[in-house]
C-alpha positions in Angstrom: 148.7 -110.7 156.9 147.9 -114.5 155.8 144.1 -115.0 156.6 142.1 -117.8 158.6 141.8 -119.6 155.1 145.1 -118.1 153.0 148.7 -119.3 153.5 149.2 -118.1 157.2 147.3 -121.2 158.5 146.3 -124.6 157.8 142.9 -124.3 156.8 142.0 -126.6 159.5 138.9 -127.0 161.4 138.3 -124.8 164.7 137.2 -127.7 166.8 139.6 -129.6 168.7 138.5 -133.9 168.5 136.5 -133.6 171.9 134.5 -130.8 170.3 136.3 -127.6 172.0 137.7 -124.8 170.2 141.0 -124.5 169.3 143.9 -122.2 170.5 143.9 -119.2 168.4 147.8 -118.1 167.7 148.7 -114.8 165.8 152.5 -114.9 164.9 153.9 -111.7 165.1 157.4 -112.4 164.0 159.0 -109.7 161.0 161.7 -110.5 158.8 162.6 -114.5 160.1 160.4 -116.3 157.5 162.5 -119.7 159.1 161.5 -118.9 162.5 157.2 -117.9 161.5 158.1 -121.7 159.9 159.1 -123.5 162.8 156.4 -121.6 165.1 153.4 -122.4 162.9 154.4 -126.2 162.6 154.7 -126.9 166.3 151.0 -125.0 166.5 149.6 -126.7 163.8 150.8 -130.1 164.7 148.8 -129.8 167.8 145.5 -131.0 168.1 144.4 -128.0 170.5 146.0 -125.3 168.8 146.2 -123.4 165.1 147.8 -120.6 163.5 144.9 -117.5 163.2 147.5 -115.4 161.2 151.0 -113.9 161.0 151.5 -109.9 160.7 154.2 -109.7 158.5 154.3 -105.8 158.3 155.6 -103.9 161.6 154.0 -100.7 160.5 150.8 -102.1 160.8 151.0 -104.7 163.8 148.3 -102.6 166.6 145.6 -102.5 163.2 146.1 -106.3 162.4 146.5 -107.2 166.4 143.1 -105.5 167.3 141.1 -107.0 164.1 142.0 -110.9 164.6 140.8 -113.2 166.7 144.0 -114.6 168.6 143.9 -116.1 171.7 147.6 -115.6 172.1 150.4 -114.0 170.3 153.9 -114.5 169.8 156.0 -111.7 169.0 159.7 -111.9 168.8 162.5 -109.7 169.7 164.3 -107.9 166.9 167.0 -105.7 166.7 166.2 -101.9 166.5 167.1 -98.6 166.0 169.2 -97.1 168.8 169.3 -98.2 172.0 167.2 -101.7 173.2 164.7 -103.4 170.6 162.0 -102.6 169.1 159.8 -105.9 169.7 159.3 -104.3 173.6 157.3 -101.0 171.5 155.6 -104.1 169.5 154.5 -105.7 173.0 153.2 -102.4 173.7 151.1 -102.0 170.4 150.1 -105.7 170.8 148.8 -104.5 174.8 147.1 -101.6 173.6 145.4 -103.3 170.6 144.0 -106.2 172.0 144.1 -106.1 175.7 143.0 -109.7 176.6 145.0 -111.3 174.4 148.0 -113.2 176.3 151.8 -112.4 175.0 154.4 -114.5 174.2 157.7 -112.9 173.8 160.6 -114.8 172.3 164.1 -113.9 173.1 166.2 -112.2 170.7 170.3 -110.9 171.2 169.6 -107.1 170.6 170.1 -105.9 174.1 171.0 -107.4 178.3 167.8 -107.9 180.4 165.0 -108.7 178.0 163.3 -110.5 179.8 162.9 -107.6 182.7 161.8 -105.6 179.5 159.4 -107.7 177.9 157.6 -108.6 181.2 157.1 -104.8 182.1 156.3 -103.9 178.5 152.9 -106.4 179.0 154.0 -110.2 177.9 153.0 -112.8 180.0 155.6 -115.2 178.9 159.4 -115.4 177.6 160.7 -118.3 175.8 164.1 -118.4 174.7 165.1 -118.6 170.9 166.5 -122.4 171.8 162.8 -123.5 173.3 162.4 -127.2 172.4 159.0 -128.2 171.3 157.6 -129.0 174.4 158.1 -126.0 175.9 156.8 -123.9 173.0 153.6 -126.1 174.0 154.0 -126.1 177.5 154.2 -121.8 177.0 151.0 -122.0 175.2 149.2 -123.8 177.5 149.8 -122.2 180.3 149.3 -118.8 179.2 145.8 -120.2 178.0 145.4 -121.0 181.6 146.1 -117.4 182.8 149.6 -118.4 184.0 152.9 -116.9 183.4 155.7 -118.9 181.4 159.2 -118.2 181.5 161.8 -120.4 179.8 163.9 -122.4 182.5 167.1 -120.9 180.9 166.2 -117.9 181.5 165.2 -118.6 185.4 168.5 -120.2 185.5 170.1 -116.6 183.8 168.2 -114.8 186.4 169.9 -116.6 189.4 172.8 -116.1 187.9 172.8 -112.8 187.0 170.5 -111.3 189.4 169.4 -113.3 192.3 172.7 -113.9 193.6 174.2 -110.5 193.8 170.7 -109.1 195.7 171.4 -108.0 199.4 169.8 -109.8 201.7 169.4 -108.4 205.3 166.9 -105.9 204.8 164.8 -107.2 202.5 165.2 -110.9 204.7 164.2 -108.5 207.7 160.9 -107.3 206.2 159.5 -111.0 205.1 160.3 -112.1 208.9 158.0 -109.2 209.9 154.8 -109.5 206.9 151.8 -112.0 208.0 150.7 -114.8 207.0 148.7 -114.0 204.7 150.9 -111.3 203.2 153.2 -114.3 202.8 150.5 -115.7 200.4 149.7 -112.7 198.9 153.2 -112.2 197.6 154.0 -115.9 196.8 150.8 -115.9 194.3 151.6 -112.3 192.9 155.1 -113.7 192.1 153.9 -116.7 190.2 151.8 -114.1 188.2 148.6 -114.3 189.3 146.4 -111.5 189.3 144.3 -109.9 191.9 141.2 -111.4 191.2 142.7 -114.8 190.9 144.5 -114.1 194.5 141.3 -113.3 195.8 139.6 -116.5 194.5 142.1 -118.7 195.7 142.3 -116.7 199.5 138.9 -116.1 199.7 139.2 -112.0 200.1 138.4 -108.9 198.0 140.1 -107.5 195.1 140.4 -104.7 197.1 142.2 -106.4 200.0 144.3 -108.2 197.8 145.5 -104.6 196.3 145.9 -103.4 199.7 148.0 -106.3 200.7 149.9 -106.3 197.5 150.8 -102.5 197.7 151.9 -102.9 201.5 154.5 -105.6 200.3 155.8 -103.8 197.6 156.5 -100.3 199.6 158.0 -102.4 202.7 160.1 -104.4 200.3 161.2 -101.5 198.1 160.1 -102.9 194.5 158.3 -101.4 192.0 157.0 -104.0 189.8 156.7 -107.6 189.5 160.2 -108.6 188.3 161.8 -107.4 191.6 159.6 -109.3 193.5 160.0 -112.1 191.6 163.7 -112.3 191.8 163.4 -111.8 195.5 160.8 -114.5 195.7 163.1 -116.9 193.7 166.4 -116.2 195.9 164.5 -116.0 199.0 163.0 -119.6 198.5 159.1 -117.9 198.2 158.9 -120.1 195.1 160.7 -122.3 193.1 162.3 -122.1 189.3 161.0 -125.0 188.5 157.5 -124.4 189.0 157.7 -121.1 186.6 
């Protein structure tokens, strides 16, 4: 892997100008040196933000993951062996490894419902491979904030592919019948927040938040997150746009 002061980054201070540190960014991409290109000059070219390293070698992404300071890592979606891709096994080393690090998955054309894959796999945000600039930046950000990013293409996919097929009356039937402030509860969870952030904002317990957030998931039948939030998106809970 290019080091701090090597190739893989800039050589540039870790200070932003108002005298805050920089964004730390690990690019894990393998075998798309045009891509690693194109990632590291939107980071670098951003006062807030520089390239810590890229892990070039797959075999040993969990060793180089755990040993460098990133505040966020992009790992990409390539074609493997079999059935689905490998990148989602990569998310999972990346998880494992360094466990507060945030995980930015790009989109790749190895397999249908990626995005379903990465999110359960542990990213915390999906860009597309056709991400303009200002998104790549606008992804950064907001997974520096805690937040979840997910390319607008790819909300727009969703309610395509899956929102609009969904039943509706039973599911419809249970959100008519949850409280108020289960109605919070799930709105937040579906933006991505965690339960300690949902319990900050509603002023409750972890613990109650849990409670809350396990009730809505048994009456509404999901098991994770991506159900819930393609309910929450056809059901009007939240909008596209502010993903």
């Amino acid at each position: 892997m290019s080091g701090p002061d090597g190739p893989g980054t800039s050589g540039v201070s870790d200070a932003t100008p108002g005298g805050g540190p920089r964004l730390g960014i690990l690019l894990a991409i393998f075998d798309f040196p045009a891509l690693v290109a194109g990632y590291r000059a939107v980071i670098e070219a951003q006062p807030d933000m520089r390239v810590v390293g890229v892990v070039d070698d797959r075999a040993s992404l969990r060793e180089q993951a755990a040993r460098t300071p990133a505040d966020i890592v992009i790992s990409e979606c390539v074609p493997g062996s079999g059935s689905g891709c490998a990148s989602f096994e990569a998310i999972e080393a990346i998880r494992a490894a360094a466990p507060g690090t945030r995980i930015l998955a790009v989109e790749c054309r190895c397999a249908s419902e990626q995005f379903s894959r990465a999110l359960r796999a542990g990213a915390d945000g999906y860009l597309t491979r056709e991400a303009a600039v200002g998104d790549v930046v606008e992804a950064i950000h907001r997974l520096a904030r805690g937040e979840t990013y997910v390319s607008p293409a790819i909300v727009t996919r969703m309610v395509d592919t899956y929102v609009r097929r969904t039943p509706e009356a039973t599911a419809d039937d249970v959100y008519d019948a949850l409280s108020e402030r289960s109605r919070e509860v799930l709105r937040l969870a579906a933006y991505g927040h965690t339960n300690r952030e949902i319990a900050l904002a509603l002023n409750l317990s972890e613990q109650t938040v849990h409670s809350h957030r396990a009730a809505i998931m048994a009456k509404l039948g999901f098991r994770d997150r991506v159900e819930l939030l393609r309910y929450a998106l056809r059901r009007g809970v939240i909008q596209a746009a502010e993903l």
